[in-house]
MARTOR-776431 format. One record per residue (C-alpha): chain; x negated, y negated, z; residue number from 1. Coordinates in nm, 3 decimals, m for minus. Layout:
N
[A,[X,Y,Z],NUM]
...
***
This chain:
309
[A,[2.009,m6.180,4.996],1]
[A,[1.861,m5.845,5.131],2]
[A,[1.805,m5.603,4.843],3]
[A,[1.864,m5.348,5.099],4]
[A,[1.649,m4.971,5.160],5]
[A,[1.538,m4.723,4.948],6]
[A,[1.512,m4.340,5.082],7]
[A,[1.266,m4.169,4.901],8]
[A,[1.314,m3.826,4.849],9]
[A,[1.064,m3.551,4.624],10]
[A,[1.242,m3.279,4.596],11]
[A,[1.116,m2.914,4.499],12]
[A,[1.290,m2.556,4.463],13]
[A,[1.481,m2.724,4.771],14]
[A,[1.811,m2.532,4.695],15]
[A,[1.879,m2.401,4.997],16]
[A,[1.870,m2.711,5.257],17]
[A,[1.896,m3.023,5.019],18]
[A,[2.259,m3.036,5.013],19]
[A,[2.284,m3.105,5.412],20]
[A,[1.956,m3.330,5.357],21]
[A,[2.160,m3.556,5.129],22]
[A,[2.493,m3.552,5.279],23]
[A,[2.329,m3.664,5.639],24]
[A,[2.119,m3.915,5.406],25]
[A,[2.444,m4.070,5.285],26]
[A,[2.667,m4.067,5.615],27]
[A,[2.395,m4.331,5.768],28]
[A,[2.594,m4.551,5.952],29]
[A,[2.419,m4.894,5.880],30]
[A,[2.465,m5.264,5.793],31]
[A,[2.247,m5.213,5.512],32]
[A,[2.251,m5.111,5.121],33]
[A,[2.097,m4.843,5.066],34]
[A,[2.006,m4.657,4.752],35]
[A,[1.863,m4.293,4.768],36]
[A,[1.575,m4.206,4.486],37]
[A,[1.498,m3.868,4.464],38]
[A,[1.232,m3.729,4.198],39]
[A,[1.232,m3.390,4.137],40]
[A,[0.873,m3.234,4.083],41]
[A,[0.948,m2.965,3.822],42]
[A,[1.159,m2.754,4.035],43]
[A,[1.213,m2.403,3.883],44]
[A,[1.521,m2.317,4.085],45]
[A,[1.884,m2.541,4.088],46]
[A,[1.762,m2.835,4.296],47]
[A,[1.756,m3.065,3.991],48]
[A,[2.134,m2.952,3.884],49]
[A,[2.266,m3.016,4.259],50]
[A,[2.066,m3.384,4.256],51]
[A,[2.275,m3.452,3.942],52]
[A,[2.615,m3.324,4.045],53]
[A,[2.531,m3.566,4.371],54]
[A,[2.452,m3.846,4.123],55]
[A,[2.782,m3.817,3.960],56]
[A,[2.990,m3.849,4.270],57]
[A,[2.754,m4.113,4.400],58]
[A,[2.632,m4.441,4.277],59]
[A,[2.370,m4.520,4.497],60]
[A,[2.132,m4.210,4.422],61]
[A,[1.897,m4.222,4.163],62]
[A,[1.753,m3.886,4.022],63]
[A,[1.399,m3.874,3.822],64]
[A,[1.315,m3.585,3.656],65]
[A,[0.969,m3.503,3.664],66]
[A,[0.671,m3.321,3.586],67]
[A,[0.497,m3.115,3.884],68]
[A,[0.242,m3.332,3.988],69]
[A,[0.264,m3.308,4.385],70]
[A,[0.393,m3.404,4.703],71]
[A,[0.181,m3.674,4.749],72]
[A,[0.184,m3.797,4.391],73]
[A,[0.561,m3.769,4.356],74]
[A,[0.623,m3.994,4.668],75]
[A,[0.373,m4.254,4.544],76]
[A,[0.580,m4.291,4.216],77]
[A,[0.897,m4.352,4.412],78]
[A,[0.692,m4.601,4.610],79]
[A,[0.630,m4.723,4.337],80]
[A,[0.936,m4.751,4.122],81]
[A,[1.125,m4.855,4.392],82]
[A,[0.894,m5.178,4.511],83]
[A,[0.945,m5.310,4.163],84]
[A,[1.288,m5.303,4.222],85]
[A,[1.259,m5.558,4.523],86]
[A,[1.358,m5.348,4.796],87]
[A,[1.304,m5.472,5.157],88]
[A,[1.199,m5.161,5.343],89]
[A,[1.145,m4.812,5.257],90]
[A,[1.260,m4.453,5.428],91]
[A,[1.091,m4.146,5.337],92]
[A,[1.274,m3.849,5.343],93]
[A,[1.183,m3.462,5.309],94]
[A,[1.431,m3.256,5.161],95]
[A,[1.467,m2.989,5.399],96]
[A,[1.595,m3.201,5.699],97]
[A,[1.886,m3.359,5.864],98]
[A,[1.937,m3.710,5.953],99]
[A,[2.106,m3.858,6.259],100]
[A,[2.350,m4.107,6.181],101]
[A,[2.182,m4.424,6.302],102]
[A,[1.802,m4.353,6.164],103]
[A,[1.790,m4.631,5.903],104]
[A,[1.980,m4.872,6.118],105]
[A,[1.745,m4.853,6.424],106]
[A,[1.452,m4.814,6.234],107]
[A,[1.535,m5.143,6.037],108]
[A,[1.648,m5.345,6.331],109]
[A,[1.305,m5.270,6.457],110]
[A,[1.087,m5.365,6.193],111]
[A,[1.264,m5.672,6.118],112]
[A,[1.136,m5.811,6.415],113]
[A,[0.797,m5.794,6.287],114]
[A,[0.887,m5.827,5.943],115]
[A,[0.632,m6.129,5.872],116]
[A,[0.389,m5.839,5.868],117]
[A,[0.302,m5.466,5.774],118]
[A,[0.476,m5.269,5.962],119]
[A,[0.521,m4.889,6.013],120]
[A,[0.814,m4.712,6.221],121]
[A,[0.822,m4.369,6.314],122]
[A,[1.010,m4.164,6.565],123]
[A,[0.976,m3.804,6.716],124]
[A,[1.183,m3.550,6.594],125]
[A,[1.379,m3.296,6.741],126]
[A,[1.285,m2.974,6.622],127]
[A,[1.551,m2.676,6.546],128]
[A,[1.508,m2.366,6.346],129]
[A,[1.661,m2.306,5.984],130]
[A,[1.999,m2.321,6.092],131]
[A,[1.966,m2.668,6.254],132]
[A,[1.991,m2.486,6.605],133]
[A,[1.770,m2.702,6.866],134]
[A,[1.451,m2.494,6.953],135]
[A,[1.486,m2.772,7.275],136]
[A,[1.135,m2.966,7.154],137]
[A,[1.057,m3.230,7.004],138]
[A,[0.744,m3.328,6.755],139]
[A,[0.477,m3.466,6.940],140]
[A,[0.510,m3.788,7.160],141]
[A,[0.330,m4.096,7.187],142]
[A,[0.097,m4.077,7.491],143]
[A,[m0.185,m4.354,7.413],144]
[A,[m0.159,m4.659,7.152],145]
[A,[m0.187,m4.572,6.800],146]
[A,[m0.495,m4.755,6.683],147]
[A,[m0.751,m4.659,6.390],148]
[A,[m0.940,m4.473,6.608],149]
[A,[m0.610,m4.228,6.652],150]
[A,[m0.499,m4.235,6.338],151]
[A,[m0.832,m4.159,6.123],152]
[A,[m0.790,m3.791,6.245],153]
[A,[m0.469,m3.759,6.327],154]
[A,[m0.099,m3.738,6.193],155]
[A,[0.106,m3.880,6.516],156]
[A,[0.417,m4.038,6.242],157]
[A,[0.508,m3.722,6.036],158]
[A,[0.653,m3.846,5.691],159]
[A,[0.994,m3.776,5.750],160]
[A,[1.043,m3.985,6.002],161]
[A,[0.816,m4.325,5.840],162]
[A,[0.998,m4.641,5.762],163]
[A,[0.784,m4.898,5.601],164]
[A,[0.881,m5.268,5.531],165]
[A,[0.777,m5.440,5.173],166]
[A,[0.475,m5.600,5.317],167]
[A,[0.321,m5.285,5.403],168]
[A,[0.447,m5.119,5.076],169]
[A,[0.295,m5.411,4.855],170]
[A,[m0.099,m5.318,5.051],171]
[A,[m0.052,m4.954,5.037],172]
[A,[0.031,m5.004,4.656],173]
[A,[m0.231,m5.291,4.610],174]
[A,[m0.522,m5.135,4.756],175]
[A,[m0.485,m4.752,4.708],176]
[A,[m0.685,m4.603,4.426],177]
[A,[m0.628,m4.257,4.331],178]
[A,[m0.427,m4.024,4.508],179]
[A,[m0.596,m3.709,4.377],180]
[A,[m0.799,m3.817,4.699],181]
[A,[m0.533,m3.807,4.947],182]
[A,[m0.460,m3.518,5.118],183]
[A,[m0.225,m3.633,5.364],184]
[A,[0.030,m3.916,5.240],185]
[A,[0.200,m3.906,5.572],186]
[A,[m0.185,m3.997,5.760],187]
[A,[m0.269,m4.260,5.494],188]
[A,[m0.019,m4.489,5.538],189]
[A,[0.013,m4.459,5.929],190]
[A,[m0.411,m4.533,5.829],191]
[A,[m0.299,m4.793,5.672],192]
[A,[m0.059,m4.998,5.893],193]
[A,[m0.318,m4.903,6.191],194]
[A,[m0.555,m5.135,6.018],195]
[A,[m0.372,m5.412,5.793],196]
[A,[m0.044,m5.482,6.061],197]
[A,[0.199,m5.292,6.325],198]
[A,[0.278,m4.937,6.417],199]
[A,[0.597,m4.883,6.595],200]
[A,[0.671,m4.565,6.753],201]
[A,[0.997,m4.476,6.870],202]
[A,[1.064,m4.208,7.129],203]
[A,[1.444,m4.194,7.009],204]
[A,[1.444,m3.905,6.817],205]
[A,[1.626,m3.960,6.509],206]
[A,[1.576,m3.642,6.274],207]
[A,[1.677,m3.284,6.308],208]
[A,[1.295,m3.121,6.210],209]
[A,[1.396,m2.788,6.043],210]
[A,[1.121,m2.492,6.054],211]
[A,[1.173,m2.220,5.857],212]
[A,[0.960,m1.985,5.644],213]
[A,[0.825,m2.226,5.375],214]
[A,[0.749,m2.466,5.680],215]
[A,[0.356,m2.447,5.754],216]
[A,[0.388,m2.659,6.099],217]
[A,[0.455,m2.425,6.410],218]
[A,[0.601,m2.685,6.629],219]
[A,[0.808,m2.525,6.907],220]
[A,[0.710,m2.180,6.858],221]
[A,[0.498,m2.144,7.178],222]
[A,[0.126,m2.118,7.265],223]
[A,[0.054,m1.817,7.026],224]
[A,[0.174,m1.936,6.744],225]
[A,[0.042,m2.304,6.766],226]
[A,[m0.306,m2.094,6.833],227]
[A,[m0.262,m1.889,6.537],228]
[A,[m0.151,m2.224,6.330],229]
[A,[m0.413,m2.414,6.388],230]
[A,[m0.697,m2.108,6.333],231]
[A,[m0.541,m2.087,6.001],232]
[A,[m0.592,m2.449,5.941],233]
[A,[m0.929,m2.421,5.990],234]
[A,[m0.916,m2.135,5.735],235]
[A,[m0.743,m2.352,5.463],236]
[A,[m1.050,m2.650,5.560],237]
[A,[m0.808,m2.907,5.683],238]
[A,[m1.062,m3.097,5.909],239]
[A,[m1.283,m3.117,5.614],240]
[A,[m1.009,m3.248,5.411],241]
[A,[m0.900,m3.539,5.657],242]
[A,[m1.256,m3.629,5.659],243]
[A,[m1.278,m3.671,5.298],244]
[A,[m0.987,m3.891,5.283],245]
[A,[m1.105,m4.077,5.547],246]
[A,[m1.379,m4.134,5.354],247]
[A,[m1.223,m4.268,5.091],248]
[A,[m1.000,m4.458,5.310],249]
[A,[m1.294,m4.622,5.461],250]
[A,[m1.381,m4.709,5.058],251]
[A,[m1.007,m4.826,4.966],252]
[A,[m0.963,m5.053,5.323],253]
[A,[m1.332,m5.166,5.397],254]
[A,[m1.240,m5.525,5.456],255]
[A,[m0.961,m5.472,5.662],256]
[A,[m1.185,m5.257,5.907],257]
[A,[m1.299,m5.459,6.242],258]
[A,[m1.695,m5.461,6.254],259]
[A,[m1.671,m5.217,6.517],260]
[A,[m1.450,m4.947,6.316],261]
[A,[m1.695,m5.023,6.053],262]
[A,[m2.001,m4.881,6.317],263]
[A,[m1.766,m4.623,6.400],264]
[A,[m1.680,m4.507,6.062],265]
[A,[m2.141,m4.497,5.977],266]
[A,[m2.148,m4.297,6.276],267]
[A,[m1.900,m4.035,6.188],268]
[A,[m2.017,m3.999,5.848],269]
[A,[m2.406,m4.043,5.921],270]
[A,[m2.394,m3.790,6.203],271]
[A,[m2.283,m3.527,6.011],272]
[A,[m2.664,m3.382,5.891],273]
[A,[m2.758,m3.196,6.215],274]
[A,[m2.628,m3.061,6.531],275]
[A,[m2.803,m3.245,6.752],276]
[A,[m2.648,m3.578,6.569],277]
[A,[m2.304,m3.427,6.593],278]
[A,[m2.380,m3.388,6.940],279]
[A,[m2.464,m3.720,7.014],280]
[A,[m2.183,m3.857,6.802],281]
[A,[m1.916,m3.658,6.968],282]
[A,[m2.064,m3.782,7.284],283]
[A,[m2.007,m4.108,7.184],284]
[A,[m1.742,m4.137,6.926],285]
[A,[m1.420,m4.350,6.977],286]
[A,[m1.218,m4.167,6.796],287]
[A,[m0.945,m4.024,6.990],288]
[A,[m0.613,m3.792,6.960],289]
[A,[m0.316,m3.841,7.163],290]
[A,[m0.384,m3.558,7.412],291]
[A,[m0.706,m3.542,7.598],292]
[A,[m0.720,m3.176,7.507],293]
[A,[m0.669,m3.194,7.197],294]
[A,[m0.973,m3.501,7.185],295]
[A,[m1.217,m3.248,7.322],296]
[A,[m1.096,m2.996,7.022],297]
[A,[m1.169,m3.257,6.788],298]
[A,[m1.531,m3.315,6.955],299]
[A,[m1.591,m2.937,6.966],300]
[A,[m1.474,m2.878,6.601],301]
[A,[m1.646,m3.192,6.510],302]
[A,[m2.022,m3.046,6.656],303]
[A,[m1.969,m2.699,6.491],304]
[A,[m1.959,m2.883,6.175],305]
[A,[m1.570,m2.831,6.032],306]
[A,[m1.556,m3.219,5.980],307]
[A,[m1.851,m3.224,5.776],308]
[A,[m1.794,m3.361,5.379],309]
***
């Protein structure tokens, strides 16, 4: 007997968009159980008073009051809490979007027919602006295979859109240390799956992607902004960041790497000292993003050092 899916949901000061999140979580038209756990992170504003006045009306959503402790923490502890449970796959969920009605069902009816394994499933999303009007793009689309070498350096399965199955959960839970050293939860566990089982990628969008002002991604708001977006990420260190995690990725997952993402990962790591190393590493590296452009960024950014630990 299938125990069924659990949507994970962290929730914080999400006031103004959590209501739609949760109504388009629960009118999911699928052959499935589903329960919904959200944990609240310490929200200051009325998010955790709306999460309970849901949980009164609806027996399949679990709220968890909690400390702030993160995005990345929170989600872990729902992981968590929710594998013990005995669920059979697991939907994250931000709190800020909309769902289409058939995401859990075609996600699911995909992974079960690799279920013997770890698998991943993500989709694109279709991206809209605060009022869930289409902006007429999408996130970004699969244009090569998603393989270690993509996925140590770059987020091609956003979290919102992930669906994992329990084998994956069980090695992401097993083998995971600390998450203090994960910056991106959404990049570790599409790491993850690259390495231990299957990635599915679905170009079916199933998510309405809202951007609005809290919203640091500047998907569909042309070339200027995407420019100015990604200089600012190089402000906050985000290159530097990846790298760290994929350093301790590397550490976590060392005997599920092949002997040639092994080489791969010394290389990256053991280029870093000089320019004339990054040079030749960039030169040579197999590390790839989707778009060719965007591979030559990485190599560029890579030389002038913003990938160094």
């Amino acid at each position: 007997m299938t125990r069924g899916i659990a949507v994970l949901l962290s929730s914080y000061n999400g006031e103004n968009f959590i209501v739609q999140q949760l109504q388009s979580i629960l009118s999911q038209k699928t052959d499935y159980p589903f329960t919904i756990f959200v944990r609240d992170d310490g929200s200051k504003d009325s998010t955790l008073h709306i999460l309970n006045e849901f949980k009164v009306h609806h027996k399949n959503i679990v709220v968890i009051a909690g400390k702030n402790k993160g995005y990345v923490a929170s989600f872990f502890e729902l992981l968590k809490i929710s594998y013990s449970q005995g669920y059979d796959w697991f939907a994250f969920s931000d709190q800020d979007d909309y769902w289409l009605p058939n995401k859990l069902q075609d996600a699911v009816k995909k992974i079960k027919k690799y279920d013997y394994e770890p698998v991943l499933y993500g989709s694109k999303s279709l991206i809209t602006d605060d009022k869930l009007i289409s902006t007429g793009k999408t996130t970004q689309i699969k244009k090569r295979n998603i393989k270690f070498y993509n996925t140590a350096i770059q987020n091609i399965l956003p979290g919102h859109g992930q669906v994992i199955n329990k084998k994956l959960a069980e090695v992401i839970l097993k083998y995971t240390g600390s998450t203090k050293l994960i910056y991106s939860q959404d990049l570790w566990i599409s790491t993850v799956a690259s390495v231990t089982g299957k990635v599915i990628f679905d170009d079916q969008p199933h998510t309405l992607y809202r951007m609005h002002s809290n919203n640091q991604l500047g998907y569909g708001k042309g070339k200027i902004q995407w420019i100015t977006d990604h200089i600012n990420r190089l402000k906050q260190q985000e290159s530097n960041k990846i790298a760290k995690q994929l350093k301790y990725f590397v550490k976590c997952y060392f005997s599920f790497l092949s002997l040639e993402e092994k080489k791969e990962m010394k290389r990256f790591f053991n280029s870093q000292h000089t320019i004339m190393n990054r040079i030749i590493y960039a030169t040579h590296t197999r590390l790839y993003r989707q778009k060719q452009s965007e591979t030559q960024i990485f190599k560029l950014l890579y030389i002038l050092g913003f990938y160094n630990l």
